[in-house]
C-alpha positions as a Markdown table, in Angstrom:
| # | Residue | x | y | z |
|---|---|---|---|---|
| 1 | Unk | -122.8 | 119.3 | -59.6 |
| 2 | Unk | -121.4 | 118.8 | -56.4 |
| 3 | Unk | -124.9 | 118.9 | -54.6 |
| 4 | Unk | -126.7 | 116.5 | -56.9 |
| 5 | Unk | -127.7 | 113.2 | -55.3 |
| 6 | Unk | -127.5 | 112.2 | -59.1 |
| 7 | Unk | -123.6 | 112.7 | -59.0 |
| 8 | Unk | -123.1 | 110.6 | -55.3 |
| 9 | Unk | -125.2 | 107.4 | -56.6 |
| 10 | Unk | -122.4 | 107.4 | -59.4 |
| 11 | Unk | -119.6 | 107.7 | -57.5 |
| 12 | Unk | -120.6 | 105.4 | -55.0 |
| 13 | Unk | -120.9 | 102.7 | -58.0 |
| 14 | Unk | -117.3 | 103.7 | -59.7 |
| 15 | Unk | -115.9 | 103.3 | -56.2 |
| 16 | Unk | -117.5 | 99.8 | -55.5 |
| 17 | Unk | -115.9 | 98.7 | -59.0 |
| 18 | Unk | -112.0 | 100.1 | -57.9 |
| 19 | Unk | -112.8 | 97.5 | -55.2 |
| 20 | Unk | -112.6 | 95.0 | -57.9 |
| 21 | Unk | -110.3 | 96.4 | -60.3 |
| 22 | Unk | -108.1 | 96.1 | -57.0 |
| 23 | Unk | -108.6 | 92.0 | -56.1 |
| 24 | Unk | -107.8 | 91.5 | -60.0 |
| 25 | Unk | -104.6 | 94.0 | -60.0 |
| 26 | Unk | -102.9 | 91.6 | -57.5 |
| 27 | Unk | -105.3 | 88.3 | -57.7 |
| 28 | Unk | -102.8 | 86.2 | -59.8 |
| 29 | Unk | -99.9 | 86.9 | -57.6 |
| 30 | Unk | -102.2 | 86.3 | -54.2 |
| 31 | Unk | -103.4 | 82.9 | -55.7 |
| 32 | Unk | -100.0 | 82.2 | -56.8 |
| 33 | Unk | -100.1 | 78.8 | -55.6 |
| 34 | Unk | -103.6 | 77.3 | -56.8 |
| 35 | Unk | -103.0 | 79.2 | -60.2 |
| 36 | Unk | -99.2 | 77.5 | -60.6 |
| 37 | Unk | -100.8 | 73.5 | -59.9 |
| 38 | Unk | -103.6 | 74.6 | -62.4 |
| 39 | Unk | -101.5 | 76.4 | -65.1 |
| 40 | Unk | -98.4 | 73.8 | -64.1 |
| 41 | Unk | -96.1 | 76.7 | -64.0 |
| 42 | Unk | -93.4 | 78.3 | -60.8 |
| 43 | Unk | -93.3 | 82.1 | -59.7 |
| 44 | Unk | -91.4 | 82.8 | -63.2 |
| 45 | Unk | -94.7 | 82.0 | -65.0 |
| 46 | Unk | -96.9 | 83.6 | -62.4 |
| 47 | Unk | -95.0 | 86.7 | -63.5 |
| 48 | Unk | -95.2 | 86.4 | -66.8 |
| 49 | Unk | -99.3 | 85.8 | -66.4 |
| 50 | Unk | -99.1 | 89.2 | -64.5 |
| 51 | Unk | -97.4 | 90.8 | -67.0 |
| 52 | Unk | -100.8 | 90.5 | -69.4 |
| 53 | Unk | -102.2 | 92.8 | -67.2 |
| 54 | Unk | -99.8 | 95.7 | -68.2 |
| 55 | Unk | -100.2 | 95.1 | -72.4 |
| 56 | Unk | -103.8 | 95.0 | -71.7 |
| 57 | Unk | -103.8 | 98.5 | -70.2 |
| 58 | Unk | -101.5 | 99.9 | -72.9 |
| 59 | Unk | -102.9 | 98.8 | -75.8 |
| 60 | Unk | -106.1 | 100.3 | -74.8 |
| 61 | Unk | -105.7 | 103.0 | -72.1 |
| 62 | Unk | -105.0 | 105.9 | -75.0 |
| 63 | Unk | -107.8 | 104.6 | -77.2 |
| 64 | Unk | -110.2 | 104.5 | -74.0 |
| 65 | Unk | -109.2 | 108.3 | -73.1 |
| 66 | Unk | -109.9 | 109.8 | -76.1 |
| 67 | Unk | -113.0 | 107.9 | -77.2 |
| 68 | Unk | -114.1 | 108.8 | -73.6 |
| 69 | Unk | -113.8 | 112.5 | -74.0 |
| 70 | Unk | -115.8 | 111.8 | -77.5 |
| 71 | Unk | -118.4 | 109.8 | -76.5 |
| 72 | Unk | -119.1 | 110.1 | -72.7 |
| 73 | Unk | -118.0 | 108.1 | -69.4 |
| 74 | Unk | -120.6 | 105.6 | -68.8 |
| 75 | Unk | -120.2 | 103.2 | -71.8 |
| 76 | Unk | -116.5 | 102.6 | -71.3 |
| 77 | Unk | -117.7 | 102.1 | -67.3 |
| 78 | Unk | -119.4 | 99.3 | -68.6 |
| 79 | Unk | -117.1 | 98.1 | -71.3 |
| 80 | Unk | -114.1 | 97.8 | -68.4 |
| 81 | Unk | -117.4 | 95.7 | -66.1 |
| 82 | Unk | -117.6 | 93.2 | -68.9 |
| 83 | Unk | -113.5 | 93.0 | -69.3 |
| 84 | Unk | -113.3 | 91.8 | -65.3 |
| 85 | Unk | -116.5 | 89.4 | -65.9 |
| 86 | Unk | -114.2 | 87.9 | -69.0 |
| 87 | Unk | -111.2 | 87.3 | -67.0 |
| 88 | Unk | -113.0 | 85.9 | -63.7 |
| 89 | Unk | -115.3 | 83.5 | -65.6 |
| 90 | Unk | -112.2 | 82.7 | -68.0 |
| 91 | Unk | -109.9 | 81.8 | -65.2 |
| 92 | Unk | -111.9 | 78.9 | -63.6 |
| 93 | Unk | -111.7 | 77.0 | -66.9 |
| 94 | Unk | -108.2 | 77.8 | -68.0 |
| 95 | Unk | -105.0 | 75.5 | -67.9 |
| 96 | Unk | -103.3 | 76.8 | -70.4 |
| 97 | Unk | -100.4 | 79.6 | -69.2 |
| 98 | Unk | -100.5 | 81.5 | -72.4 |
| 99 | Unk | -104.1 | 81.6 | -72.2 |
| 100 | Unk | -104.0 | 82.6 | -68.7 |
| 101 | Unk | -101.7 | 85.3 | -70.1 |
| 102 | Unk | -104.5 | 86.4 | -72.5 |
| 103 | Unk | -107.4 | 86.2 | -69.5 |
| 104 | Unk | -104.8 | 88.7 | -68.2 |
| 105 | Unk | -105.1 | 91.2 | -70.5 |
| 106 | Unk | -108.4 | 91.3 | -69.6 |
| 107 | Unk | -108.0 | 93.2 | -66.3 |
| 108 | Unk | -105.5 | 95.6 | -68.2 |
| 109 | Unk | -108.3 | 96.7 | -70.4 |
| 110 | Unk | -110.8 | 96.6 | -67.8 |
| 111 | Unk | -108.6 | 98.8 | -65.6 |
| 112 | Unk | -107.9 | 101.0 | -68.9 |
| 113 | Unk | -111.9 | 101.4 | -69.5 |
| 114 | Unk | -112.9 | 101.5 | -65.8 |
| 115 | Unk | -109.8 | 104.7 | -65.5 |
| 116 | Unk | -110.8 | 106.6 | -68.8 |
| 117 | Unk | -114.4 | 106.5 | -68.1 |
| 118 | Unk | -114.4 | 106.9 | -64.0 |
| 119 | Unk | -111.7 | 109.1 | -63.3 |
| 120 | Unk | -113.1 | 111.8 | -65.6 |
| 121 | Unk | -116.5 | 111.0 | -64.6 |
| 122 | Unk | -115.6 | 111.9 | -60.5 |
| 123 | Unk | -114.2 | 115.4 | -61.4 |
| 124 | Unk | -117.3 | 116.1 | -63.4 |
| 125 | Unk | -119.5 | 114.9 | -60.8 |
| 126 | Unk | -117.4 | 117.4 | -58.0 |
| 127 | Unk | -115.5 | 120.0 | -60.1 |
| 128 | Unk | -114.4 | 122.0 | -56.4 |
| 129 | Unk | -113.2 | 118.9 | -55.0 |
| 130 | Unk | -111.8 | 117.2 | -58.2 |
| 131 | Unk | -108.6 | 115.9 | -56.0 |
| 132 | Unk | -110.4 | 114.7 | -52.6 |
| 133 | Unk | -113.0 | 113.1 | -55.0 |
| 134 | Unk | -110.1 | 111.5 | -56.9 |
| 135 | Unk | -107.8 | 110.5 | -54.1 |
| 136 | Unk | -110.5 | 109.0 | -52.5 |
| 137 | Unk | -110.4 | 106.1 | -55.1 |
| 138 | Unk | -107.4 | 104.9 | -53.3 |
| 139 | Unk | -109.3 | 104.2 | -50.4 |
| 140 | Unk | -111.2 | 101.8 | -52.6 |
| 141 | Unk | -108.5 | 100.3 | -54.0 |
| 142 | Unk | -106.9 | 99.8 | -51.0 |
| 143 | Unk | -110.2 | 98.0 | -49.6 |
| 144 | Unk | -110.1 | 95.4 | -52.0 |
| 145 | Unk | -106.3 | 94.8 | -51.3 |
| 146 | Unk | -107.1 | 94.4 | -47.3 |
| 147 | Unk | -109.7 | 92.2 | -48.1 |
| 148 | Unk | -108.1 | 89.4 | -50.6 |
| 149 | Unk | -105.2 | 88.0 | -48.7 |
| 150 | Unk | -108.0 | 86.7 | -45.9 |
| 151 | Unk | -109.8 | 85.2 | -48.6 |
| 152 | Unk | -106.8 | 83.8 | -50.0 |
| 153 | Unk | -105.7 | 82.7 | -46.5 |
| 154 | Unk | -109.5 | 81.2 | -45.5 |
| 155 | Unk | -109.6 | 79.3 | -48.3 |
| 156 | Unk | -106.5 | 77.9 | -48.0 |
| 157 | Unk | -106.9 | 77.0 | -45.1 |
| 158 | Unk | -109.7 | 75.6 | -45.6 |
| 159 | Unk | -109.1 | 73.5 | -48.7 |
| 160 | Unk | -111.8 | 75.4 | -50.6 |
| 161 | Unk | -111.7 | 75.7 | -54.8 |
| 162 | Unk | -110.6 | 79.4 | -55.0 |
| 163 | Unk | -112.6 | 79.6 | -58.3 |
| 164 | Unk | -115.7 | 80.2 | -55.9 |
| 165 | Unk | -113.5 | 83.5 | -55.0 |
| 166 | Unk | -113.8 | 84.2 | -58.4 |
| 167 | Unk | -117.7 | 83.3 | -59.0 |
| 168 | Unk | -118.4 | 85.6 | -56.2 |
| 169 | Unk | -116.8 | 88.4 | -57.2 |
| 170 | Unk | -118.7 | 88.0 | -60.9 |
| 171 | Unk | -122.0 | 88.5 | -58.6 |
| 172 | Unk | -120.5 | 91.7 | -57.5 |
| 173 | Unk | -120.2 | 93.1 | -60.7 |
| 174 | Unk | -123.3 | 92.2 | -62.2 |
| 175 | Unk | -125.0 | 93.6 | -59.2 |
| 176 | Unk | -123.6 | 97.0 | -59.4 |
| 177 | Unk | -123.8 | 96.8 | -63.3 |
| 178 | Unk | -127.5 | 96.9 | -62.6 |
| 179 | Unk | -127.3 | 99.7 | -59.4 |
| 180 | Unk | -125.7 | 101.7 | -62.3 |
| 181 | Unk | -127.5 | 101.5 | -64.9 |
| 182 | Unk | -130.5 | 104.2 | -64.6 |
| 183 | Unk | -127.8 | 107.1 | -63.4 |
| 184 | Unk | -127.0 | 109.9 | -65.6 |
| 185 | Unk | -123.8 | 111.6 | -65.8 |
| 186 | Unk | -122.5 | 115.4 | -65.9 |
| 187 | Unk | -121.7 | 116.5 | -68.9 |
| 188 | Unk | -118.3 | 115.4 | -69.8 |
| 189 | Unk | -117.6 | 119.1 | -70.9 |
| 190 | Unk | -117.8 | 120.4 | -66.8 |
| 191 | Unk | -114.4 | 122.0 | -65.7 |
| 192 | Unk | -112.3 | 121.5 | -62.5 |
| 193 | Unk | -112.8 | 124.7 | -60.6 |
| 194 | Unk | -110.6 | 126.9 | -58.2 |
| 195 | Unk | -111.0 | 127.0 | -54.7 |
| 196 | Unk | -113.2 | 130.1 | -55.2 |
| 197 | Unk | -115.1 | 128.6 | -58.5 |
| 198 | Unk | -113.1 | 130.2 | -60.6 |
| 199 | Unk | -112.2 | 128.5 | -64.1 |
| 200 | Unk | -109.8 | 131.2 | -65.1 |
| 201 | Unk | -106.5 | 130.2 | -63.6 |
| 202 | Unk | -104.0 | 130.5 | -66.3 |
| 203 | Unk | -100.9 | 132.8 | -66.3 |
| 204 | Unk | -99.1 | 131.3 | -68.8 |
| 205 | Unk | -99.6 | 128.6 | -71.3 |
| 206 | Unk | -99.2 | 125.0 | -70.8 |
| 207 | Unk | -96.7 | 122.8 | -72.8 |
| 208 | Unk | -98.0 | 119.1 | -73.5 |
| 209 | Unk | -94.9 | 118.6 | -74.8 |
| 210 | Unk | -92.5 | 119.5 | -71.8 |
| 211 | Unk | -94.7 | 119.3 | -68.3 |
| 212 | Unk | -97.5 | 117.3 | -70.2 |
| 213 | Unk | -94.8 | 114.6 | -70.8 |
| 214 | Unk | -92.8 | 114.6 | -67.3 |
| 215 | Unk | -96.6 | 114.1 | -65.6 |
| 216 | Unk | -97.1 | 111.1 | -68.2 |
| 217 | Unk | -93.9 | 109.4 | -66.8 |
| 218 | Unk | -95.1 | 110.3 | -63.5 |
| 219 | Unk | -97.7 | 107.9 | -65.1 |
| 220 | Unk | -94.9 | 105.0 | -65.1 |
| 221 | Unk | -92.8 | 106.4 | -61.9 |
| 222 | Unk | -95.4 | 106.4 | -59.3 |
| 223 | Unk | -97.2 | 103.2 | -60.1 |
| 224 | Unk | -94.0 | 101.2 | -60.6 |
| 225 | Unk | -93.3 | 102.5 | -56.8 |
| 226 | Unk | -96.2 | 100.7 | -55.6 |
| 227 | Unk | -96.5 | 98.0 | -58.2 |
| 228 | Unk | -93.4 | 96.3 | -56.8 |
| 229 | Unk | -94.2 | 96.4 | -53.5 |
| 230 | Unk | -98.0 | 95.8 | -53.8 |
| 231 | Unk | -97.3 | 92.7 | -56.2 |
| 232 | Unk | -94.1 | 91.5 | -54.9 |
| 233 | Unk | -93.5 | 91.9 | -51.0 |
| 234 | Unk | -94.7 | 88.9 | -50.2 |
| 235 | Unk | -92.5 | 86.7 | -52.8 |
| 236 | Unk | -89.6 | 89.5 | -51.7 |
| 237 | Unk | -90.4 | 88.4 | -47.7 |
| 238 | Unk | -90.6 | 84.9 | -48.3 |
| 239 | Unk | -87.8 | 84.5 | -51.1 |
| 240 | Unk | -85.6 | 86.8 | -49.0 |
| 241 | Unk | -85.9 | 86.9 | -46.1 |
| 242 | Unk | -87.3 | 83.8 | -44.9 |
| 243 | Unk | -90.8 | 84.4 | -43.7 |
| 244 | Unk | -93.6 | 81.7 | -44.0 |
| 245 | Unk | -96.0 | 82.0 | -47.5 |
| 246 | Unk | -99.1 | 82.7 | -45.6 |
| 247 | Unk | -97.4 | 85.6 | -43.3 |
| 248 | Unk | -95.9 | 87.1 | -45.9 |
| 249 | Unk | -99.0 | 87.5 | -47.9 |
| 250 | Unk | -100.7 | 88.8 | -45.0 |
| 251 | Unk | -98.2 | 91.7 | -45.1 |
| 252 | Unk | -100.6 | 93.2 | -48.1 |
| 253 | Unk | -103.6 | 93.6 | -45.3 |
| 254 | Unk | -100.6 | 96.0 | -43.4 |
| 255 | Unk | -100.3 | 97.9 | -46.4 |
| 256 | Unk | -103.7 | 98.6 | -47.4 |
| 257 | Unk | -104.7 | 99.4 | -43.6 |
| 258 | Unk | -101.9 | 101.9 | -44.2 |
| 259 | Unk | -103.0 | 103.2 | -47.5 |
| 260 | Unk | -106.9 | 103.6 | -46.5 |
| 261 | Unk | -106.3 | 105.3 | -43.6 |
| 262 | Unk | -103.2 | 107.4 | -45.6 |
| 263 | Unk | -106.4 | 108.3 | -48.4 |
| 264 | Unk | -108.2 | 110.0 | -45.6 |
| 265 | Unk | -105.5 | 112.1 | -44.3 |
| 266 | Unk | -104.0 | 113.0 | -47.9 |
| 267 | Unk | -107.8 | 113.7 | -49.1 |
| 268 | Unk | -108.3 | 116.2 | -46.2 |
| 269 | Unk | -104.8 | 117.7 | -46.7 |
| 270 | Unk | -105.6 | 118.1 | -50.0 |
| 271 | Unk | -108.8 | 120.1 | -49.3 |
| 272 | Unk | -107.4 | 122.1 | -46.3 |
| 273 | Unk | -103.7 | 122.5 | -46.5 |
| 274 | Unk | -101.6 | 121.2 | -49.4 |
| 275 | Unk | -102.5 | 121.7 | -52.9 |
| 276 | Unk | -102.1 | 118.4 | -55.2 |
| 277 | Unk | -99.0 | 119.8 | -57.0 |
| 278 | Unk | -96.6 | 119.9 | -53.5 |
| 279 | Unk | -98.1 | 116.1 | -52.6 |
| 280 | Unk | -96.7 | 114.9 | -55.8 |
| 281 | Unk | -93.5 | 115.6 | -54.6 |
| 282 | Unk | -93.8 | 115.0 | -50.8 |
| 283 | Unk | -94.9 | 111.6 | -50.9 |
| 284 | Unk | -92.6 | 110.2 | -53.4 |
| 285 | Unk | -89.6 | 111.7 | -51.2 |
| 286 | Unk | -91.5 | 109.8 | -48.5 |
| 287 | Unk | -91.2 | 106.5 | -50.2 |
| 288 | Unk | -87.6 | 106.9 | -51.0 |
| 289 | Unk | -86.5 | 107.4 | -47.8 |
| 290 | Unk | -88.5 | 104.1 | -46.6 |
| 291 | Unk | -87.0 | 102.3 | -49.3 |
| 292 | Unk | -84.1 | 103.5 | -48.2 |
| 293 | Unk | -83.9 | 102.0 | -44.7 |
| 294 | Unk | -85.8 | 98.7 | -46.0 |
| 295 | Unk | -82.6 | 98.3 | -48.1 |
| 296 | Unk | -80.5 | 98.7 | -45.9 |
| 297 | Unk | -82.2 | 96.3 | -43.1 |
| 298 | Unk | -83.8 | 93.5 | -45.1 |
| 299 | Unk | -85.4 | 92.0 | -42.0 |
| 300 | Unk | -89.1 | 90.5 | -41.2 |
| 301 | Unk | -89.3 | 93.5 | -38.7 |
| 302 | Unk | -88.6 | 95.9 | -41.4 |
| 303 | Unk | -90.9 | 94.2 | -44.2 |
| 304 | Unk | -94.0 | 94.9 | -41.5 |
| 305 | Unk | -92.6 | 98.5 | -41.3 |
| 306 | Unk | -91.7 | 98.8 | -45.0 |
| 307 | Unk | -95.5 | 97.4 | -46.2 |
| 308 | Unk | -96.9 | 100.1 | -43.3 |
| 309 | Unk | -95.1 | 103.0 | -44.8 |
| 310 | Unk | -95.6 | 102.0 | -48.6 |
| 311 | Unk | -99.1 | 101.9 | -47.9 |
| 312 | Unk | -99.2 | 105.3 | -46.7 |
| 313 | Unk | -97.1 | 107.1 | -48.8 |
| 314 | Unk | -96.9 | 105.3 | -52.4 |
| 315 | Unk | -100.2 | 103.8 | -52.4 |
| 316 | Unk | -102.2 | 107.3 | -50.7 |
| 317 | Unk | -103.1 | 109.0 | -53.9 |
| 318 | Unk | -99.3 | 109.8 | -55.4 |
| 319 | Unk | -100.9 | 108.4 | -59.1 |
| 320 | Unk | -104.6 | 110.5 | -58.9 |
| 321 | Unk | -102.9 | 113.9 | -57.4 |
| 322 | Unk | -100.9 | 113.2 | -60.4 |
| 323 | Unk | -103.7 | 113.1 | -62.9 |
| 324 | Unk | -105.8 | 115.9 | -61.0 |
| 325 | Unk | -102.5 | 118.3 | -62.0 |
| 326 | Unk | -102.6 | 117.4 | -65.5 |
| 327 | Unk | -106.3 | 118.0 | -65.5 |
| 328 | Unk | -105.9 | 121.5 | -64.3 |
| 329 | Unk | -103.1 | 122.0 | -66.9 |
| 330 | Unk | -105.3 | 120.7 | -69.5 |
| 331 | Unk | -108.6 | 121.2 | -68.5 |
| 332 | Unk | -110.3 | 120.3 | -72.1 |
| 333 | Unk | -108.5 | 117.2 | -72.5 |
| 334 | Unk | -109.3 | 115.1 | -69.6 |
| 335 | Unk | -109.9 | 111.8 | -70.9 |
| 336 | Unk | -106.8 | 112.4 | -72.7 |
| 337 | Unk | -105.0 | 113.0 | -69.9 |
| 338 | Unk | -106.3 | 109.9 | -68.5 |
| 339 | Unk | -105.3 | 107.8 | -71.4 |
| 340 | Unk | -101.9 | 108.9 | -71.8 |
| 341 | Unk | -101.0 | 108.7 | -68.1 |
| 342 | Unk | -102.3 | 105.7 | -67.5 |
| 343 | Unk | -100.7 | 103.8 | -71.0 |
| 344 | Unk | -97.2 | 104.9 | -68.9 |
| 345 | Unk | -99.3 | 103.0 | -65.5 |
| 346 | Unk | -99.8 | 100.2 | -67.4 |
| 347 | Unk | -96.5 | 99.8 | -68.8 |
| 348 | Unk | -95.1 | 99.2 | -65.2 |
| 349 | Unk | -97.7 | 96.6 | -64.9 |
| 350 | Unk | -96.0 | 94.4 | -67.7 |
| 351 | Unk | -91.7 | 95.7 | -66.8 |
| 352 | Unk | -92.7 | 95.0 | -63.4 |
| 353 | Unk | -93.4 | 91.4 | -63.2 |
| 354 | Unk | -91.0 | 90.5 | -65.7 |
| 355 | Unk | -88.0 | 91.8 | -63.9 |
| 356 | Unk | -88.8 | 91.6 | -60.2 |
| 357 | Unk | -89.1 | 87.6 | -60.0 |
| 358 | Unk | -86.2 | 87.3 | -61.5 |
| 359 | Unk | -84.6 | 89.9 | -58.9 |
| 360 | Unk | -86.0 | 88.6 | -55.9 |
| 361 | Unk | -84.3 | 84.9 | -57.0 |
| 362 | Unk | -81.2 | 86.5 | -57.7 |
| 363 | Unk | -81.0 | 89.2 | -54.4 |
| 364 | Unk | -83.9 | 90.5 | -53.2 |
| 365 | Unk | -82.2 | 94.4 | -52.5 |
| 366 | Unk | -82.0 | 94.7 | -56.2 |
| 367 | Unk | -86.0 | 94.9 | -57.0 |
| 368 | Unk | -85.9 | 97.4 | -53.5 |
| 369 | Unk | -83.3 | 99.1 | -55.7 |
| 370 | Unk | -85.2 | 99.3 | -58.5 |
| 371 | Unk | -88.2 | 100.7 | -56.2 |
| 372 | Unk | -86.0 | 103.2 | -54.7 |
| 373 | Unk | -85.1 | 104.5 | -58.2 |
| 374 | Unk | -88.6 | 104.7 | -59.3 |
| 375 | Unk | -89.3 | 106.8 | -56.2 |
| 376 | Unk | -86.5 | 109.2 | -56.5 |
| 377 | Unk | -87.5 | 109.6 | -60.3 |
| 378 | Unk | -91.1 | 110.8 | -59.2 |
| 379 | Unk | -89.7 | 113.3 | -56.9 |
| 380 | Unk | -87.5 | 114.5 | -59.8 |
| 381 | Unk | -90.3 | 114.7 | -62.3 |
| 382 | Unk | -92.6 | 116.5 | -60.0 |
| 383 | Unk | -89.8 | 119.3 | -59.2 |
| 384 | Unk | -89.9 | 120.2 | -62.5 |
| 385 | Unk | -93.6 | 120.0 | -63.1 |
| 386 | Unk | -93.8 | 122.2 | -60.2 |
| 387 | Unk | -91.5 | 125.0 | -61.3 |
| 388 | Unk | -93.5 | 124.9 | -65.0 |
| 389 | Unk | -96.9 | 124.7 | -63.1 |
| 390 | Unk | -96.1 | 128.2 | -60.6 |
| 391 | Unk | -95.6 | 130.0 | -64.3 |
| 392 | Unk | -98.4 | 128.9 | -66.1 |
| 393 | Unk | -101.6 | 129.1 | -63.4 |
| 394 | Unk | -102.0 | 131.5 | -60.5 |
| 395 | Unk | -101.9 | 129.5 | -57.6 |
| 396 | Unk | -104.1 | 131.4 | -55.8 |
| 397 | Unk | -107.2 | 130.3 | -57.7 |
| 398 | Unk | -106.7 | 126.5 | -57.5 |
């Protein structure tokens, strides 16, 4: 399938929707301030708004996966579509913070639909190049995170209702909904193939139970890593260390400059050099060590540098390398593999902002410490997913 026009129109639309998927991930925390006068609640309450996000995911990310592999990619596409369009058009009406909490869960099922459907949908579109096709979302992602804090900023600037943010990003969706709806998909049967198109990889036989399960807390490890960061750097900056709101948000744009142009290299690297299962444990050791410093120089100078190097190494790809290994270990059960990983994402989406506000009032370093944790738990995890993956496929064929 990798030569079918068919399979390029798709993935253009599943990539134009992680654009969206990204502005809601972190669109509560960026319009912290006009959502706390409407919901007449502080950063505490922000946080517990964001924490909706999470339960949405994990309440619906397994379901999503396996209903997936059962009944095909594109409905659940759509079904995650019409979850954003609930929480955008909800939002400009709400006052209510328990509500708001409710819109939340919104994006947390769209984001579980959008995953189980897309992510399986890619590597059946380009079995050969099932992890540049996949880490390539992140480039996406990170688009939509460059993007929002100058539309935060211009409109607050600018005194402008930031529900017309919201209105314009419903037009976005509908639009693609429609580019998307006359494509067909592969068949949601189509294996990831070796480097030489060869299906038959295995040595040994893989354990869901042991290497299935480390690769699920991956799930929770590596998005907790970025979460914090990619949620909370600004409130960390300005709380912390001082910095003014509007620069401090601005920090995000650093990050995602860092993170698209990370996706590139990390996507070639991935084609050319490194095989997915060494970047799992590469750039998590990366991260650690530039929590490491940040910690131990909490300075505005070292927030630019610390959102610069977050960007490149926990927000290149570190989650989708991840999934792309647990799809070659269980080729059969991608959706599943989507689902189950992604229930542990999710759940960092709700611990996350629950914890860190409170953290960042009380001293900043602890939520970095609880980063730097996270990150040396990924590179812990994906040791030992490494030393069970060289027994059970040749590593020659993938």
């Amino acid at each position: 399938m990798d030569n079918n026009k068919g399979c390029y129109a798709i993935a253009g639309s599943i990539y134009a929707n992680y654009i969206i998927q990204s502005i809601a991930l972190v669109i509560i925390t960026q319009f912290s301030i006009d959502l706390s006068r409407q919901l007449d609640t502080d950063l505490i309450g922000i946080g517990y708004v964001a924490s909706g996000i999470g339960f949405g995911k994990i309440f619906l990310m397994f379901a999503g996966g396996v209903l997936s592999d059962k009944f095909g990619r594109k409905p659940f596409i759509y079904v995650g579509m019409c979850c954003y369009l609930v929480f955008f058009i909800g939002m400009l009406f709400c006052d209510n913070i328990h509500i708001a909490f409710v819109l939340a869960m919104f994006i947390g099922a769209g984001n579980s639909f959008l995953d189980t459907g897309s992510m399986p949908a890619l590597t059946e579109c380009f079995p050969r190049s099932a992890g540049t096709a996949s880490v390539l979302i992140k480039s996406f992602i990170s688009m939509g995170t460059l993007i929002l804090p100058f539309i935060v900023t211009f409109f607050h600037n600018k005194d402008i209702w930031f529900g017309y943010a919201f209105i314009g990003f419903v037009v976005y969706l509908l639009i693609n909904g429609l580019v998307l709806s006359s494509k067909i998909f592969p068949s949601k049967h189509t294996v990831i193939c070796g480097n030489v198109g060869d299906n038959h990889y295995y040595i040994g036989r893989p354990n869901i139970w042991f290497e299935g399960v480390c690769l699920m807390l991956m799930g929770f490890t590596t998005t907790a890593t970025f979460v914090i960061i990619l949620q909370w750097l600004p409130a960390i900056a300005e709380q912390g260390i001082g910095m003014d709101a509007m620069q401090s948000k601005q920090l995000i744009s650093y990050y995602s400059i860092a993170s698209i142009i990370s996706v590139f290299i990390t996507a070639y690297v991935v084609k050319k050099i490194l095989k997915p299962i060494y970047c799992i444990i590469i750039l998590p050791l990366l991260s650690a060590a530039i929590l490491l410093v940040f910690l131990c120089n909490l300075t505005a100078e070292m927030s630019l540098i610390a959102a610069i190097g977050m960007g490149f190494t926990a927000a290149g790809g570190v989650l989708q390398l991840t999934l792309v290994v647990m799809q070659q270990l269980f080729p059969n059960r991608k959706g599943f593999a989507v689902g189950t990983m992604y229930t542990m994402s999710g759940l960092s989406f709700i611990v996350i902002p629950l914890i860190v506000p409170k953290l960042v009032i009380e001293q900043v370093s602890y939520a970095i410490l609880v980063d730097l944790v996270m990150a040396l738990a990924s590179v812990i995890l994906g040791l030992v997913v490494y030393l069970r993956f060289r027994k059970v496929i040749d590593m020659n064929k993938i």
